[in-house]
C-alpha positions in Angstrom: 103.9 -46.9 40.5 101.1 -44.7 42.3 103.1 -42.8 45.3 100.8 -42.9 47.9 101.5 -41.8 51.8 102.0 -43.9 54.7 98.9 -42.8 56.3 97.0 -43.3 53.7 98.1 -46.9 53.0 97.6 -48.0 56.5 93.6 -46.6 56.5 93.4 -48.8 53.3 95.7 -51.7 55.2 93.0 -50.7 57.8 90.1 -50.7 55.8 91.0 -54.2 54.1 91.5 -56.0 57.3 88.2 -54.8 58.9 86.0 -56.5 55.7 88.4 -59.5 55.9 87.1 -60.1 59.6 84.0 -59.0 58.8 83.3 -61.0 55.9 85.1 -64.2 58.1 82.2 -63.8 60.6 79.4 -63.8 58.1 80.6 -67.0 56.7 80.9 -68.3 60.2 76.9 -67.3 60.8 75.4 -68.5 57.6 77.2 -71.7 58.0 79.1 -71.8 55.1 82.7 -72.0 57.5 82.0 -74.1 61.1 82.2 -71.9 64.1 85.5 -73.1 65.8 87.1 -71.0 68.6 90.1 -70.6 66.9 88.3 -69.2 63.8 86.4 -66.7 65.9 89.4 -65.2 67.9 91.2 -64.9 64.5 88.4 -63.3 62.7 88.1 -60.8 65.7 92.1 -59.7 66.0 91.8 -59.4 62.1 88.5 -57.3 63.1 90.6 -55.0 65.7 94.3 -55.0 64.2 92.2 -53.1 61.3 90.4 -50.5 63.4 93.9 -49.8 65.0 96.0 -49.8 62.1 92.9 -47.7 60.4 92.9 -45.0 63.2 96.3 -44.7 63.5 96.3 -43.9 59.8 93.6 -41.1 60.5 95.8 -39.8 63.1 98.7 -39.7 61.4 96.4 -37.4 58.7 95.5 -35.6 61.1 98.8 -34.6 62.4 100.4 -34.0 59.3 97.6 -31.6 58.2 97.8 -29.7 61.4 101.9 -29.1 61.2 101.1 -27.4 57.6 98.8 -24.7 58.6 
């Protein structure tokens, strides 16, 4: 098993969810999914749980590389 830190798992968590919302939103537009508001308040809290859990991963790098200098 790869051993991989916590902060770097949630900016890949992070990175994951943002594509997933994106990716929902351009199937919306080019029709291939029907634009329901449901479907677009879901594709935008995928869209922002990602960019929080993705900069709170950075922080967390951040932090930790700071307390070892």
């Amino acid at each position: 098993m790869i051993k991989m830190s916590k902060e770097a798992l949630e900016i890949i968590i992070g990175g994951f969810l943002l594509v997933a919302g994106f990716a929902l939103s351009f199937l919306m537009v080019v029709d291939i999914l029907e634009k329901h508001i449901s479907l677009l308040i879901l594709a935008f809290s995928i869209s922002f749980a990602g960019l929080l859990i993705g900069f709170y991963g950075i922080y967390g790098l951040v932090i930790s590389h700071r307390k070892g200098d």
